[in-house]
N, C-alpha and C positions, 0 to 999 in steps of 0.2 A: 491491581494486575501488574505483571513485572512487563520491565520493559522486553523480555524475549517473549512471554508470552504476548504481548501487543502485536512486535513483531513476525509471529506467527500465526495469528488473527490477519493482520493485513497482507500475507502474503497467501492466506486461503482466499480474502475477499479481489486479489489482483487474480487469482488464478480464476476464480468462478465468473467475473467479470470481461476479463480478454481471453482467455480459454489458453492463456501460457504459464510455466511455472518455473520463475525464476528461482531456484535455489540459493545464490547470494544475494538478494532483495535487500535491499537496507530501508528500513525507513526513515526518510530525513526531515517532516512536518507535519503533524495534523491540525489543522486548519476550523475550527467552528466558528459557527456566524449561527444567527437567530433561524436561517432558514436551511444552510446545508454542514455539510462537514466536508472535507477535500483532505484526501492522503497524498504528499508527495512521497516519492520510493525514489532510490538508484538501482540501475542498474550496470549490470558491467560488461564488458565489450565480449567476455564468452557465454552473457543470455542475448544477447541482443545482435552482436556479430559486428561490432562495431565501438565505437569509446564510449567508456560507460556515459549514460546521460540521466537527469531528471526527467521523471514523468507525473503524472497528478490523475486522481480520482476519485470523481466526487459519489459521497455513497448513500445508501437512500439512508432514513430515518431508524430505519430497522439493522443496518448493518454500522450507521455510528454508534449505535449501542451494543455493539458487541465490542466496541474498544474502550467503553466505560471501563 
């Protein structure tokens, strides 16, 4: 998978999760371990209204396999 298609995998899985959609989303880590996966994303100060910041979410078992 290329890296934009990831990046637009995680930014369907932030929109279905917080019910917002960031159009600049950046993804800056995905995180696995034996039991979860955890996406950090940026956002920027005109999705959020404020300076861009990191945020994180962990996703169940069925949605880190969609970023295989």
């Amino acid at each position: 998978m290329s890296k934009e298609e990831q990046q637009q995998r995680v930014r369907e899985l932030v929109r279905k999760n917080t019910g917002v959609d960031w159009p600049e989303l950046k993804v800056g880590d995905i995180q696995k371990s034996m039991s979860s996966t955890t996406v950090s994303y940026w956002c920027t100060k005109e999705d959020v209204g404020k300076r861009g910041h990191q945020k994180q979410l962990e996703l169940t078992d069925e949605e880190a396999r969609l970023l295989a």
